[in-house]
PyMOL CGO cylinders between C-alpha atoms (Angstrom):
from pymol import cmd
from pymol.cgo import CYLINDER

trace = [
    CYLINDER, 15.45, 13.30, -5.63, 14.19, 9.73, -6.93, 0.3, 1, 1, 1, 1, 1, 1,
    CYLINDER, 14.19, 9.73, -6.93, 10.87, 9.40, -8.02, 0.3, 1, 1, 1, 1, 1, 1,
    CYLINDER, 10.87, 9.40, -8.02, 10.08, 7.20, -4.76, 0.3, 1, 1, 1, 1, 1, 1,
    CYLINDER, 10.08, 7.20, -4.76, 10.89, 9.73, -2.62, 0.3, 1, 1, 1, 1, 1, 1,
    CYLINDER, 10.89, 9.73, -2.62, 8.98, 12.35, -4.28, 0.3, 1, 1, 1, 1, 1, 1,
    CYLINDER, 8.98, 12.35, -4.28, 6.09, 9.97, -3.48, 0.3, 1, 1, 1, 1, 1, 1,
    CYLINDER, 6.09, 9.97, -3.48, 6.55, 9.94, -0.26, 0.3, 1, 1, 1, 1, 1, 1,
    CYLINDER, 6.55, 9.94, -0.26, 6.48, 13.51, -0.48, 0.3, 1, 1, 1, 1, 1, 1,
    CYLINDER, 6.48, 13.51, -0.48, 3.78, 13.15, -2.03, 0.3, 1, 1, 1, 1, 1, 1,
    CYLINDER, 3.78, 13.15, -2.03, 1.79, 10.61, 0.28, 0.3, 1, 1, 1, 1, 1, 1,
    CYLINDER, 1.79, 10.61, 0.28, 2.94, 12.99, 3.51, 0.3, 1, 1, 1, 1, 1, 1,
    CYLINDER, 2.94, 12.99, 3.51, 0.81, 15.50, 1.85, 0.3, 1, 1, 1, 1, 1, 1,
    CYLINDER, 0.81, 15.50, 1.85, -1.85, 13.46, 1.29, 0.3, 1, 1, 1, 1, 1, 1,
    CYLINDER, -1.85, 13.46, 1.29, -2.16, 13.13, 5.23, 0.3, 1, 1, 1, 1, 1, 1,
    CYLINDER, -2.16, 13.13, 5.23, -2.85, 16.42, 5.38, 0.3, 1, 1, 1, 1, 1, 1,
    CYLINDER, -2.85, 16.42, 5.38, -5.15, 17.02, 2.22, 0.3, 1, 1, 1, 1, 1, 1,
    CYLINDER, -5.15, 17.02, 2.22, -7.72, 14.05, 3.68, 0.3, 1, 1, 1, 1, 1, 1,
    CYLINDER, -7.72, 14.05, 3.68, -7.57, 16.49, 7.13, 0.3, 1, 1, 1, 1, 1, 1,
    CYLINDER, -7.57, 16.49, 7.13, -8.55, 19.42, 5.29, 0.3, 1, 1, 1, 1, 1, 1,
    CYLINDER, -8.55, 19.42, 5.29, -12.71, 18.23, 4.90, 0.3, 1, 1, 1, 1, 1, 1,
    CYLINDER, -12.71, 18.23, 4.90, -12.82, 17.36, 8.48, 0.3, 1, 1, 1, 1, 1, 1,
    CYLINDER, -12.82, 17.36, 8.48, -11.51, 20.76, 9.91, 0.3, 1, 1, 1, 1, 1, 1,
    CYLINDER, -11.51, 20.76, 9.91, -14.77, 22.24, 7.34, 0.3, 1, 1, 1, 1, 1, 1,
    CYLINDER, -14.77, 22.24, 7.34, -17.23, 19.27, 8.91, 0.3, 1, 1, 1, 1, 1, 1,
    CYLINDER, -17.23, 19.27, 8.91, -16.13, 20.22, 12.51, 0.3, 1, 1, 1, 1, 1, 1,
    CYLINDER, -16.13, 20.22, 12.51, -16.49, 24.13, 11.56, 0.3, 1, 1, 1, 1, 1, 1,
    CYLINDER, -16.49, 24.13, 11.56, -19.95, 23.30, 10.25, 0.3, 1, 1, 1, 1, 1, 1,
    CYLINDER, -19.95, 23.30, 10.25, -20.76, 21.74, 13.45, 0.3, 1, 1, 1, 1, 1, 1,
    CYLINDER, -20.76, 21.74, 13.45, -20.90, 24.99, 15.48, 0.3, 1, 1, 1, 1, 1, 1,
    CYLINDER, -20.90, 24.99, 15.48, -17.35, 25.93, 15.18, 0.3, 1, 1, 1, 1, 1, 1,
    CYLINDER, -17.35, 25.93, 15.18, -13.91, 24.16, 15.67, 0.3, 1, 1, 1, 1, 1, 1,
    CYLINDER, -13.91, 24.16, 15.67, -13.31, 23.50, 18.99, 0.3, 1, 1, 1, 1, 1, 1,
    CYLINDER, -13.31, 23.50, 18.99, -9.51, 23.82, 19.49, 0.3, 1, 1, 1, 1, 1, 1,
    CYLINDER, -9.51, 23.82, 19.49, -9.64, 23.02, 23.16, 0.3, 1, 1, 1, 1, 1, 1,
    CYLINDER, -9.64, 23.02, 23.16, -10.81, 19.54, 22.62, 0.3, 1, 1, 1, 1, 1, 1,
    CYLINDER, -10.81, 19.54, 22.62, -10.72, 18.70, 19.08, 0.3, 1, 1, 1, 1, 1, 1,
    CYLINDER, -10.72, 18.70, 19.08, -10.62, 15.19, 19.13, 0.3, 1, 1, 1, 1, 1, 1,
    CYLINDER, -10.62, 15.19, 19.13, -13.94, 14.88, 20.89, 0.3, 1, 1, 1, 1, 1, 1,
    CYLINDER, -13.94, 14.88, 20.89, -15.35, 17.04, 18.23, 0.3, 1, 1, 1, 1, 1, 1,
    CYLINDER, -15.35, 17.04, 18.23, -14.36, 14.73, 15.67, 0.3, 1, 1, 1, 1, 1, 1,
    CYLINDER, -14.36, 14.73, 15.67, -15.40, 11.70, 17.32, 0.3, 1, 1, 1, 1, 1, 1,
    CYLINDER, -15.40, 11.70, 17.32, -19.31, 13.41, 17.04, 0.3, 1, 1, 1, 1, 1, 1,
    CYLINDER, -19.31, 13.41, 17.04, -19.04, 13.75, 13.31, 0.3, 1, 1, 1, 1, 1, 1,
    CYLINDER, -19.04, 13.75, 13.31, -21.35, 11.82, 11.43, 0.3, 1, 1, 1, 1, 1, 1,
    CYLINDER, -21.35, 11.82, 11.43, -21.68, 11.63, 7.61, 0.3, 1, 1, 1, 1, 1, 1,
    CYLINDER, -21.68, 11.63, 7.61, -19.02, 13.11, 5.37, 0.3, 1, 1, 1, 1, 1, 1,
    CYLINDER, -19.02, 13.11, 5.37, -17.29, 14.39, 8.12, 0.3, 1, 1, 1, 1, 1, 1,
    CYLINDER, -17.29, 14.39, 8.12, -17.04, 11.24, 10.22, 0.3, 1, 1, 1, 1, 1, 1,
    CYLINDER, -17.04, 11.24, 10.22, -15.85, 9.61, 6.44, 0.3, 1, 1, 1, 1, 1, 1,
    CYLINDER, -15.85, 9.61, 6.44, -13.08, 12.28, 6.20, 0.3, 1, 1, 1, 1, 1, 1,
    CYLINDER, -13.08, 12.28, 6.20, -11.49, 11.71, 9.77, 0.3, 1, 1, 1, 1, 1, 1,
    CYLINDER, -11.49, 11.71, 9.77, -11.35, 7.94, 8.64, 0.3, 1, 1, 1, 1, 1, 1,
    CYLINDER, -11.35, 7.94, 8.64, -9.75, 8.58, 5.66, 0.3, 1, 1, 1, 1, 1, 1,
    CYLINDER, -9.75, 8.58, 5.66, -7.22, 10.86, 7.55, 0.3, 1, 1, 1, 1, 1, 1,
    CYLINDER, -7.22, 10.86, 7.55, -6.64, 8.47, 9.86, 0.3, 1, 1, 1, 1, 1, 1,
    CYLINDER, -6.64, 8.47, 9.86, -6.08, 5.56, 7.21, 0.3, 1, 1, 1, 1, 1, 1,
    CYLINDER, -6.08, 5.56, 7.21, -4.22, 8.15, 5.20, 0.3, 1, 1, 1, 1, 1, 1,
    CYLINDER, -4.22, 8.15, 5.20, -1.35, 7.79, 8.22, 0.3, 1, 1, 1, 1, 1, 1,
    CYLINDER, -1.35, 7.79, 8.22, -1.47, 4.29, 8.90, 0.3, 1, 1, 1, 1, 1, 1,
    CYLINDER, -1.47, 4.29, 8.90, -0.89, 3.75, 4.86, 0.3, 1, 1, 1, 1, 1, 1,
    CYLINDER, -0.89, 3.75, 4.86, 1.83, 5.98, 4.86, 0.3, 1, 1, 1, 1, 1, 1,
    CYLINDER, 1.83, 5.98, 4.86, 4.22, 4.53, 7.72, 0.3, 1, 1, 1, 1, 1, 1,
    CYLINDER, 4.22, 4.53, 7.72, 4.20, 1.09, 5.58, 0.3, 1, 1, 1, 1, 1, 1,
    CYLINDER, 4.20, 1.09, 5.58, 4.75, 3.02, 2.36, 0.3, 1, 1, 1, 1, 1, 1,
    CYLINDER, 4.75, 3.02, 2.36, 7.48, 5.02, 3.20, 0.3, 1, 1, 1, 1, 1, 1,
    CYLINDER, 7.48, 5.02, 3.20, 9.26, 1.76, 5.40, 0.3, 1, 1, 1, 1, 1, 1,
    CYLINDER, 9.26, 1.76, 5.40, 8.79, 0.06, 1.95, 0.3, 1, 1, 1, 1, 1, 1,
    CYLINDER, 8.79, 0.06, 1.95, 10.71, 3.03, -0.09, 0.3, 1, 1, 1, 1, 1, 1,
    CYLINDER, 10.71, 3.03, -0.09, 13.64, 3.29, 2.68, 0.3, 1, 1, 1, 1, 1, 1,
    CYLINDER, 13.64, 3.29, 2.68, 13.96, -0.24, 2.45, 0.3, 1, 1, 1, 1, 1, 1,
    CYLINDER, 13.96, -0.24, 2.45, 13.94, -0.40, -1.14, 0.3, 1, 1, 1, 1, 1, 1,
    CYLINDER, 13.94, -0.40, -1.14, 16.42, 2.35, -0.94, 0.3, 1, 1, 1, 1, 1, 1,
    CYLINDER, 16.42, 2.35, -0.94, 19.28, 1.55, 1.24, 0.3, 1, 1, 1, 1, 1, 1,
    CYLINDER, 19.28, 1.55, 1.24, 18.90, -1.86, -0.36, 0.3, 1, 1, 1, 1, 1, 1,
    CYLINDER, 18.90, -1.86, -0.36, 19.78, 0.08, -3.48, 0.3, 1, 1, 1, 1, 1, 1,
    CYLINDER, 19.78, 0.08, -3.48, 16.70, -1.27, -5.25, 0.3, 1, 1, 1, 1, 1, 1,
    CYLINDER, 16.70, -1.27, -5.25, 15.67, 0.50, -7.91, 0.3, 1, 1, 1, 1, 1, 1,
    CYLINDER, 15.67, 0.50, -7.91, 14.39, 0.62, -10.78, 0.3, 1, 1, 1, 1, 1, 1,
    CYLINDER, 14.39, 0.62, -10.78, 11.28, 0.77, -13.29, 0.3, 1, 1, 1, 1, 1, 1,
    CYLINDER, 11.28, 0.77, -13.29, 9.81, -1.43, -10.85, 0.3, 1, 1, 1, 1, 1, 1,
    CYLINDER, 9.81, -1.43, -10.85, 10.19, 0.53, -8.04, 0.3, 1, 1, 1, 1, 1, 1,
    CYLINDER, 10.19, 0.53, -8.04, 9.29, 3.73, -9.20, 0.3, 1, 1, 1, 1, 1, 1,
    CYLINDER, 9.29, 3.73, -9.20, 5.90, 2.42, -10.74, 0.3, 1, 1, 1, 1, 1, 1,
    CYLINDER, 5.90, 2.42, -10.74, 4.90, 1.00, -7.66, 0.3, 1, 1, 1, 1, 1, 1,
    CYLINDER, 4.90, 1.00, -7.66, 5.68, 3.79, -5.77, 0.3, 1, 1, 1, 1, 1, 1,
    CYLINDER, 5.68, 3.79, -5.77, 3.59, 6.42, -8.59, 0.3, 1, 1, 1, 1, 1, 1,
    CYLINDER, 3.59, 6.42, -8.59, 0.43, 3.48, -7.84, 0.3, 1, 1, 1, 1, 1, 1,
    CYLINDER, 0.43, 3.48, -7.84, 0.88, 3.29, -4.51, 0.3, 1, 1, 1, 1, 1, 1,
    CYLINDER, 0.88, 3.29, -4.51, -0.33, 7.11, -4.78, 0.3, 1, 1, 1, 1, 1, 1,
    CYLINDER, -0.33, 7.11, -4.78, -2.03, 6.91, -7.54, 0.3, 1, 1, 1, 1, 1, 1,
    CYLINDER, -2.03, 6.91, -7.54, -4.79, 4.47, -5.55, 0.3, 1, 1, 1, 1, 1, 1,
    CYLINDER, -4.79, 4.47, -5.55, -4.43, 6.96, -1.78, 0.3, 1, 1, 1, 1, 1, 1,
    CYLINDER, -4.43, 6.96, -1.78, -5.65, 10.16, -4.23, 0.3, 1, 1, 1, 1, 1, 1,
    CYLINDER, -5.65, 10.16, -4.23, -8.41, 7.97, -5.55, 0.3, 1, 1, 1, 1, 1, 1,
    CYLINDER, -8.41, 7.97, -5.55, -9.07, 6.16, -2.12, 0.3, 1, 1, 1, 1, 1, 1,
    CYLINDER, -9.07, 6.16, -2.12, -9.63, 9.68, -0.81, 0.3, 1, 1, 1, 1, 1, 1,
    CYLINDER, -9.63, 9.68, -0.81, -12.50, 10.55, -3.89, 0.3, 1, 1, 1, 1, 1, 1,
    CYLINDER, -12.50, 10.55, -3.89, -13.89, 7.26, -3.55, 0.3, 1, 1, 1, 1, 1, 1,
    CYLINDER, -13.89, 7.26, -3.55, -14.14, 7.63, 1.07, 0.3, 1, 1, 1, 1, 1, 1,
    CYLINDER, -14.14, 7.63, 1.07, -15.56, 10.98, 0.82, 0.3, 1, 1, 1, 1, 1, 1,
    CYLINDER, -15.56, 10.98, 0.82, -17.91, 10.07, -2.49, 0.3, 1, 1, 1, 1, 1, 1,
    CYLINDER, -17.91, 10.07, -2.49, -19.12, 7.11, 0.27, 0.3, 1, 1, 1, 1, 1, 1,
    CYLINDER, -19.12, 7.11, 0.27, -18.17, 4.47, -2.47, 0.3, 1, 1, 1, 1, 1, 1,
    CYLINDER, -18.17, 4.47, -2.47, -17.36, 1.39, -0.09, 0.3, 1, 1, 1, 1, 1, 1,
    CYLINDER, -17.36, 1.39, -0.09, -16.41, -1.44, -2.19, 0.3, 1, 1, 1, 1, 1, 1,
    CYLINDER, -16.41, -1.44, -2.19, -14.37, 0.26, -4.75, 0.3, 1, 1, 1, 1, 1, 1,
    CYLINDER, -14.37, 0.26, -4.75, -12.43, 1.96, -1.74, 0.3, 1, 1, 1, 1, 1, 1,
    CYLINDER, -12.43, 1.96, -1.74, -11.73, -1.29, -0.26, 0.3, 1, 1, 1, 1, 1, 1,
    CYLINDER, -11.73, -1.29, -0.26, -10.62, -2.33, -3.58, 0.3, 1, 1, 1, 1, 1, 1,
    CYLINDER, -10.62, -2.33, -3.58, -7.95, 0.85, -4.31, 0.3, 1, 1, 1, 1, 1, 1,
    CYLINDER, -7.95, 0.85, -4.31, -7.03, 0.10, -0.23, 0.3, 1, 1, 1, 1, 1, 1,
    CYLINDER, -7.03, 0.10, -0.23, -5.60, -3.14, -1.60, 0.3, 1, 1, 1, 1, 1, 1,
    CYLINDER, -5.60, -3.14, -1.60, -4.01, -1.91, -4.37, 0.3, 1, 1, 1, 1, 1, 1,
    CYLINDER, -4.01, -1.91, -4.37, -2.06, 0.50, -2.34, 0.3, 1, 1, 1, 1, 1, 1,
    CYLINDER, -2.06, 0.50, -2.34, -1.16, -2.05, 0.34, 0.3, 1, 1, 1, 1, 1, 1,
    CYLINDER, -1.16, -2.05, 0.34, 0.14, -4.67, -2.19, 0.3, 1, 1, 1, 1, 1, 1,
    CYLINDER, 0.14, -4.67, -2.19, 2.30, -1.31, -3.77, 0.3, 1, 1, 1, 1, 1, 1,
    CYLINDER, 2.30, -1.31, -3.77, 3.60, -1.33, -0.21, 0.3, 1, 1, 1, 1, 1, 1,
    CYLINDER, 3.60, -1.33, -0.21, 3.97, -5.01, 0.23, 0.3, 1, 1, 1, 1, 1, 1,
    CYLINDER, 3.97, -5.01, 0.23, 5.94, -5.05, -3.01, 0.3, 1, 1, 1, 1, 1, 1,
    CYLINDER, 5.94, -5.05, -3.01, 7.87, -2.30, -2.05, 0.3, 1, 1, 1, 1, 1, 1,
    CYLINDER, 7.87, -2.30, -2.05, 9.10, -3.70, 1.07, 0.3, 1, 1, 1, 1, 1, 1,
    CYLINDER, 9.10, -3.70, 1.07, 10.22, -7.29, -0.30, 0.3, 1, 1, 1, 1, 1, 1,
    CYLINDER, 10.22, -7.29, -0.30, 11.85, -5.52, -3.13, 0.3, 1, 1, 1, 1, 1, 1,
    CYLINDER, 11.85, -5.52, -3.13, 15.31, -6.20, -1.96, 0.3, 1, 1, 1, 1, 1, 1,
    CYLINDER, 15.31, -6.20, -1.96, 14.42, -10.35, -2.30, 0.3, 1, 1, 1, 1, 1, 1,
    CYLINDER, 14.42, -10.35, -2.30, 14.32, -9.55, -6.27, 0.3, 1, 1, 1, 1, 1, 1,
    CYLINDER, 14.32, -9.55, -6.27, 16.99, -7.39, -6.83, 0.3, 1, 1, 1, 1, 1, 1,
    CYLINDER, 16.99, -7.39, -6.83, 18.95, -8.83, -9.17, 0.3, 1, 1, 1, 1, 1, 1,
    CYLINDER, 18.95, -8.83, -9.17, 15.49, -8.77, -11.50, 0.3, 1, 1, 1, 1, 1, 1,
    CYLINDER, 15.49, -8.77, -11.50, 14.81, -5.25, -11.26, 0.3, 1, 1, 1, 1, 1, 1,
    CYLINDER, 14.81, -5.25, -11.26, 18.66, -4.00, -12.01, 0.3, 1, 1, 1, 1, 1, 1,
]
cmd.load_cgo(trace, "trace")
């Protein structure tokens, strides 16, 4: 498997490791309620309410990372390029996570772009082909 799709792999998980401090907030907050756990989390406030965002964002960054790699893929891109854009790409989602739970706001915002410009990249790969091969 090519080092972008490990990182896909990779980011997937991620989805799932930003979850895992908001099941803990919702426990603290009398127990998770698996009838309606949605409207649990929409009452979390603090670190907890800062984990379901990051969850949240966590998906939404994904679904234009991973379009990026398939299209960089069946494009046959590849390349040095491609596979250190796709190792920042989640390089900046593990420290976006530290830096939404640690409450740091600007430097968040600043590893968010980062990861969206991987993406970017990523997905007008094919247009500079011929310079990455």
């Amino acid at each position: 498997m090519s080092i972008p799709f490990w990182c896909v792999f990779v980011s997937a998980l991620l989805i799932y490791v930003a979850r895992m401090p908001v099941a803990k907030a919702m426990k603290e907050q009398g127990g998770y309620n698996n009838h309606l756990p949605r409207q649990q989390q929409a009452q979390l406030t603090g670190f907890g309410a800062r984990a379901l965002a990051a969850h949240q964002n966590s998906i939404e960054a994904f679904i234009l990372f991973a379009a990026g790699v398939l299209m960089a893929h069946t494009t046959q891109t590849a390349g040095w390029l491609i596979d250190t854009l796709a190792i920042m790409f989640v390089l900046a989602r593990i420290i976006y996570l530290l830096c939404y739970w640690a409450d740091l706001a600007w430097q968040r915002s600043l590893v968010w772009v980062v990861g969206l410009v991987c993406s970017l990249l990523l997905m007008i790969s094919p247009t500079f082909r011929t310079v990455l091969l």
